[in-house]
ROFIFI-638854 format. One record per residue (C-alpha): residue in three letters; y, z, x. Coordinates in steps of 0.001 Angstrom, whole numbers, plus 500000, padded with zeros to 6 digits. Layout:
ROFIFI-638854
ALAYZX
...
***
This chain:
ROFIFI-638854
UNK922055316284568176
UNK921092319813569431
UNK923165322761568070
UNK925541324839570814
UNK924425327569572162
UNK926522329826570157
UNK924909328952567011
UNK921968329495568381
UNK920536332886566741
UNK917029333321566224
UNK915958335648562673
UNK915714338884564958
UNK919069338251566804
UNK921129337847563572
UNK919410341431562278
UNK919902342873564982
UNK923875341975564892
UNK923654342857561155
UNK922135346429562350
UNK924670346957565321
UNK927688346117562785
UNK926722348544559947
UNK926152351500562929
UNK929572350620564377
UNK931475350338560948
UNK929887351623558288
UNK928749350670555217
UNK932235351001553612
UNK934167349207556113
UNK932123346508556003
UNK933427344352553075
UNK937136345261554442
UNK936020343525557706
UNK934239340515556456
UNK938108340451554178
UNK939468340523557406
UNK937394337911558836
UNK937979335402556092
UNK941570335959555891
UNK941821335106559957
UNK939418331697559269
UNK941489330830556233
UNK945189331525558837
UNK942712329660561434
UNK941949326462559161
UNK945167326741557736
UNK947115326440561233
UNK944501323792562435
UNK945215321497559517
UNK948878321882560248
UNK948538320740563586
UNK946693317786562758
UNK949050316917560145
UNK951622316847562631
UNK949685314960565061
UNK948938312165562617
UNK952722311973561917
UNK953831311964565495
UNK951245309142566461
UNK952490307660563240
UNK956228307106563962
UNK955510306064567327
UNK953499303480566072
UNK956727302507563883
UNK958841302512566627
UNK957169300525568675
UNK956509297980565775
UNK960329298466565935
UNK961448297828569381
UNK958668294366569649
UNK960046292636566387
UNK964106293201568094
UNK962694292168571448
UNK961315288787569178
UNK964384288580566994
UNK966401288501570112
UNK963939285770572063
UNK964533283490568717
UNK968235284437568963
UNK968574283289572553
UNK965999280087572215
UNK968613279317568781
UNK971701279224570897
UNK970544277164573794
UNK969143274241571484
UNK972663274355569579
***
């Protein structure tokens, strides 16, 4: 399996990005951005997770309910095939 393009970077690419960051920010802002960067992946995976929790429990109960709704549509068949042999 080949890697996306975004991932990508050759040796010189990533220093180069590393160079452009520290003349843009500065060496003291730096470890306030990278905070800033893992608090918005941490929010990120956090939200991500929730959603696919909620997924999984949607797809769940509809599974229910339609386990639901076949086992009255069979009690009712039995019901019916009950009171015409009677």
């Amino acid at each position: 399996m080949s890697m996306p393009l975004l991932f990508s970077f050759s040796g010189g690419e990533i220093i180069l990005v590393v160079v452009v960051v520290l003349l843009l920010f500065g060496s003291d802002k730096i470890p306030e951005l990278m905070r800033g960067v893992g608090k918005f992946m941490r929010d990120f995976n956090n939200a991500k997770a929730t959603v696919q929790r909620e997924l999984r429990e949607g797809m769940r109960e509809a599974e229910l309910e339609e386990r639901r709704k076949k086992e009255e549509e069979r009690l009712k068949e039995e019901k019916i095939k009950a009171n015409g042999e009677a």
